[in-house]
N, C-alpha and C positions, 0 to 999 in steps of 0.2 A: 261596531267592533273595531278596536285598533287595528293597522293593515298586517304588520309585522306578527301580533298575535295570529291576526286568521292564516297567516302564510304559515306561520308552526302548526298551525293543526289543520291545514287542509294539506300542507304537502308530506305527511307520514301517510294519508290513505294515498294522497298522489302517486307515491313514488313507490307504494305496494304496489298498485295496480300496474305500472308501469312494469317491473320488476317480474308479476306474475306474466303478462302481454310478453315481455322477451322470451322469457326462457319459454315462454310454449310454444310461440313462432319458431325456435329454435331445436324445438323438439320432436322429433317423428312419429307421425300417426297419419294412422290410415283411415282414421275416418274424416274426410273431408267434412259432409253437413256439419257435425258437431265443431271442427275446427273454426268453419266460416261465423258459426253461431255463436259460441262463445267471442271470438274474437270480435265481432259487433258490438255485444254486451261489454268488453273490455274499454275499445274504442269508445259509446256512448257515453260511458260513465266516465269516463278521461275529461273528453272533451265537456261534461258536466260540469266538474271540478275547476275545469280552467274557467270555465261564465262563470261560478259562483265567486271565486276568488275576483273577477276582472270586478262584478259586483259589489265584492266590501273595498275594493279600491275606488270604486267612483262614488258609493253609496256617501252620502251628505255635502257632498261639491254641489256649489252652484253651476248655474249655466242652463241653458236650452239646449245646448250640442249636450251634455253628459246627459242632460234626461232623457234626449232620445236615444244616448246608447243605451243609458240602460235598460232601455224599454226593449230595446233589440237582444242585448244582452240576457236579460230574465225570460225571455220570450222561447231564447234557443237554449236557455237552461234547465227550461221546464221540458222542453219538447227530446232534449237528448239523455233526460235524469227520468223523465217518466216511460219514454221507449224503452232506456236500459231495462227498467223493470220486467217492462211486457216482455225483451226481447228474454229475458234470464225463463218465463213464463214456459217462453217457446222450446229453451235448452232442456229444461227439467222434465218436459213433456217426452222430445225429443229422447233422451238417455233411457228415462222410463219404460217408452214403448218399443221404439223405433219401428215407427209405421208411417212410412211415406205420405199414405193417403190422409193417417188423421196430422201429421202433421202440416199439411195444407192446405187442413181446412183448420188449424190452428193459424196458422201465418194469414191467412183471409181474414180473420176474426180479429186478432191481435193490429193488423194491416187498418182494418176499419175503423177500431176504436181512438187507434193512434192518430188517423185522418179528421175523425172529430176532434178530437182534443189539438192537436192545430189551427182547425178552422177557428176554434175559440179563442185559442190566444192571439189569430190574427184579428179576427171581430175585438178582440179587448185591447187592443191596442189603439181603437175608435173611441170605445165605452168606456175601458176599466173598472166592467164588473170583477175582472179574475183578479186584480192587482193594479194599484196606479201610482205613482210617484207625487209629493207634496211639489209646493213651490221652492221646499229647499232641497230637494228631491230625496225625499226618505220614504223608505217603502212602507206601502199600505198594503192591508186587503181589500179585495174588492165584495161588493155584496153575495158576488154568486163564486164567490172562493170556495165555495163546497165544493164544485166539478172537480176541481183537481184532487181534493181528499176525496172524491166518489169513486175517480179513476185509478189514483193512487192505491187504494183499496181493492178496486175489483178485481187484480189477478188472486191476491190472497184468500176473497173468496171465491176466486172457479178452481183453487188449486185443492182448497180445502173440499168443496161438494166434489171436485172429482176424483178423490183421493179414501173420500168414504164409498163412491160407488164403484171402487175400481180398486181395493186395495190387496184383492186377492190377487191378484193380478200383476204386481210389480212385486220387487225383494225388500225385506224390511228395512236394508240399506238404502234406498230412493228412497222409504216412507221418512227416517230416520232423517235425512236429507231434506228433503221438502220443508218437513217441522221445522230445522233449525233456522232454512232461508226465510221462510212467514215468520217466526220469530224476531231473529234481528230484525228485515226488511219493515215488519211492523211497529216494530218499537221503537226505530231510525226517525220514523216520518212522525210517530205519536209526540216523541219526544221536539222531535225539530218544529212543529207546528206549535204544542204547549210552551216551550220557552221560546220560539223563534230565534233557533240556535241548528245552523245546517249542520257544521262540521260535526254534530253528532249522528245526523244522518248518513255522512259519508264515512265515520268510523263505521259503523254498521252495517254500510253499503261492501266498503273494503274489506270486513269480515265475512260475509254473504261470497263474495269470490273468490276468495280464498279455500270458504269449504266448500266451490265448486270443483274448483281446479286440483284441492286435494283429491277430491271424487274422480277427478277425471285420472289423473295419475292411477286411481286403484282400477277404473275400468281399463283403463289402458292395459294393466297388469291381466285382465283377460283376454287377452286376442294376441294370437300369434305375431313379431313382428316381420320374421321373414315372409308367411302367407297373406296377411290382411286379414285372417277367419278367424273362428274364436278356438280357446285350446281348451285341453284338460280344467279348469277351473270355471271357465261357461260354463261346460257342459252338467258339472253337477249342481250348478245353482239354478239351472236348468230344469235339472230334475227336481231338484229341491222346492222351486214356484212349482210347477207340477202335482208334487205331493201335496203342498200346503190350499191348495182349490179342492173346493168342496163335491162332490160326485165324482164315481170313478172314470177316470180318461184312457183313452187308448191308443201307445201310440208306435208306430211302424220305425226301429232303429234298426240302422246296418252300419256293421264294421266294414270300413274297405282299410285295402292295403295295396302298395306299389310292387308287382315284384321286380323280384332280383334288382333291389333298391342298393344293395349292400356292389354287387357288381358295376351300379354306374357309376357309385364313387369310387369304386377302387382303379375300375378304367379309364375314367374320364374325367374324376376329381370333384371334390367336394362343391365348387362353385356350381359344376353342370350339375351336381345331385341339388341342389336348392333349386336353383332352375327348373327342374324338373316335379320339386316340390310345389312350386309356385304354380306351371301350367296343371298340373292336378286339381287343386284348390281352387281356382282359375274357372278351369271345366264345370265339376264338379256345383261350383257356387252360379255359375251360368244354366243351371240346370234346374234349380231351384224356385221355390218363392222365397216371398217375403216373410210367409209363417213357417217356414222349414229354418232349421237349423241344423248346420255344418259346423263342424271343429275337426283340429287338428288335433289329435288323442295322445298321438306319441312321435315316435321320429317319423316313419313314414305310413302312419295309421291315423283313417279319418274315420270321424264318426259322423252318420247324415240320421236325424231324426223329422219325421215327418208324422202327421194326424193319420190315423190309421185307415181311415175313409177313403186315403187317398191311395192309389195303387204302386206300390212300393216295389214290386217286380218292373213295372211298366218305365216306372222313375230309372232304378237300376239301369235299365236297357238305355233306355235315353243318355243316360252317364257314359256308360261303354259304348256306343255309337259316337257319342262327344269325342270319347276318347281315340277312337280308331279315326275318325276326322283328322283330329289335330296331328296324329302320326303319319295321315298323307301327307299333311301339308307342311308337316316340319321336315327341313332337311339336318337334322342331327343323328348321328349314328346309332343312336338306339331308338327303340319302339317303347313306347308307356304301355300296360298292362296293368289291369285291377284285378284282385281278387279281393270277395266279399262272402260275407255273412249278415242273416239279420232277421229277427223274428220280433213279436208283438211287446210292449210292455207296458202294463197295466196299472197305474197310479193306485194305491191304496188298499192294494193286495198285500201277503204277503214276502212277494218275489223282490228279491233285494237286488239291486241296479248289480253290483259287482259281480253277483253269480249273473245275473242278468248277459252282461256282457262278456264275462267267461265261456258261457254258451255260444254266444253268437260270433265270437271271436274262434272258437272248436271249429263252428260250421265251415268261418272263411279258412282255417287253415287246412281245415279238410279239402275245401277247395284248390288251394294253392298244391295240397298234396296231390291232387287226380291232376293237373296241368302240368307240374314237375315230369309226375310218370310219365303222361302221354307224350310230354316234349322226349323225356330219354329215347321211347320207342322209334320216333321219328328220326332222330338222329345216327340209332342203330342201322 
């Protein structure tokens, strides 16, 4: 391939990615793992694009120095082009669940295959079963060029088998998601292998990230940014996977609320009212697992859903003891206080979330109302 061509079509996916890689560096989020992971996945595929490009610059030069580069060069193109994959494997997983423990035994898994597949292409730098270079060094395949189309392959289909056994399970946006990434990402590497034509894999590649990072902007768009938790729009997509699983679930929601939220801002200013929003949330989400879910509902209203199984009074109290903690240990002029509400909700009945939480939102205010009065008595 002439250089100046491969340079026009490797540097429009180049200089996407690049392009995506800034502004997200640039952009604030609270989810760290997801940040680190993506931005691997950015970084790989970068660094891909530069070997493949340094590749159609050396590719039919004579010499013994260019063959060994490019033997080094192909070497670390396959090893940072086929991690990108896995590492994309690991995101979609990641976004999907967010479950610490299976994502660590994702990254084990992903970690090991990745380990094989360098051993190989260091062994084939001996052999050149995977790939070898002529005497005028023009690339070849090697006999056992399937490994890389097998590994190539393989996240596509663990994403597909685990995606039919687990589809009730995620939103049909991640399903919707995943489909598109095995699409291109498959039809990048069918295509690039049948003509032995890369740059059409890295268009493919650079669209694949593209619809990540569009994805990521809409999740972003869930989760509060001044608390780090999820807000109003979690919480009904929430319910919404909920609903769409099959047998009825049950599960233990409380409304809490800050009071006299509306008094720290007015005395103390809007910055200490986030402040204040922040160590709630803080508390609150320290209190928790990893299968509970917290959001931020409204201005100073959260909502904690947990599995009914579990003891929601008990949790409650652990919250409010959290909280009277932090107000020893904080020397700021005012004291945190919650008031709450919160009774059972049953997936697949027909009790509808809005009156759902209407209820339970009566209880906490009924609440806040007996604490008002008792406070006036005391001050009498």
């Amino acid at each position: 391939m002439p250089l100046v061509y491969s340079f026009n079509v490797l540097f429009g996916p180049f200089l996407l990615v690049v392009i995506i890689c800034i502004d997200y560096l640039l952009k604030y989020n609270t989810d760290v793992i997801q940040r680190r992971i993506f931005v691997s996945c950015l970084i790989m595929t970068l660094l891909a694009i530069v070997c493949d490009f340094i590749n159609q610059a050396l590719a039919g030069q004579d010499g013994q120095t260019v063959q060994t580069a490019l033997y080094i060069v192909n070497t670390l193109y396959y090893i940072f082009q086929v991690g990108a994959m896995y590492v994309t494997v690991v995101f979609l997983d990641y976004i999907s669940y967010k479950n610490m423990k299976r994502l660590k035994t994702i990254i084990i898994i992903v970690a090991a295959i990745n380990l094989a597949h360098i051993i190989a292409l260091l062994l084939n730098l001996q052999w050149g079963f995977y790939f070898f270079f002529t005497n005028r060094n023009e690339f070849m395949y090697g006999d056992k060029y399937f490994i890389r189309l097998l590994i190539s392959y393989l996240p596509f289909i663990l994403d597909i088998i685990d995606l039919l056994l687990s589809y009730k399970n995620i939103s049909v946006y991640h399903i919707s998601l995943i489909f598109i990434i095995i699409i291109l990402s498959s039809a990048g590497y069918t295509l690039s292998f049948i003509v032995n034509n890369t740059p059409l894999l890295w268009i493919c590649s650079a669209s694949c990230l593209l619809a990540l990072y569009l994805f990521i902007m809409r999740i972003d768009a869930k989760f509060d940014v001044l608390t780090g938790i999820g807000n109003k729009y979690l919480f009904y997509e929430f319910i919404d996977r909920l609903n769409r699983q099959s047998g009825k679930q049950s599960w233990s929601i409380a409304m809490l609320d800050i009071d006299d939220f509306r008094r720290i801002n007015n005395t103390y200013g809007h910055i200490e009212g986030d402040n204040a929003l922040r160590n709630v949330a803080l508390t609150i989400k320290g209190c928790i697992r990893d299968s509970d879910l917290v959001v931020r509902y409204g201005n100073d209203e959260f909502i904690l859903a947990i599995q009914s199984e579990y003891d929601i009074d008990r949790l409650v109290e652990r919250i409010q003891q959290a909280i009277h903690d932090h107000n020893e240990k904080s020397d700021r002029a005012y004291k945190l206080k919650l008031s709450y509400g919160y009774g059972t909700f049953l997936t697949h009945s027909e009790q509808n979330i809005n009156d759902f939480l209407a209820q339970i939102e009566k209880l906490m205010c009924g609440q806040k109302n007996v604490e008002r009065k008792s406070k006036d008595r005391r001050s009498k």
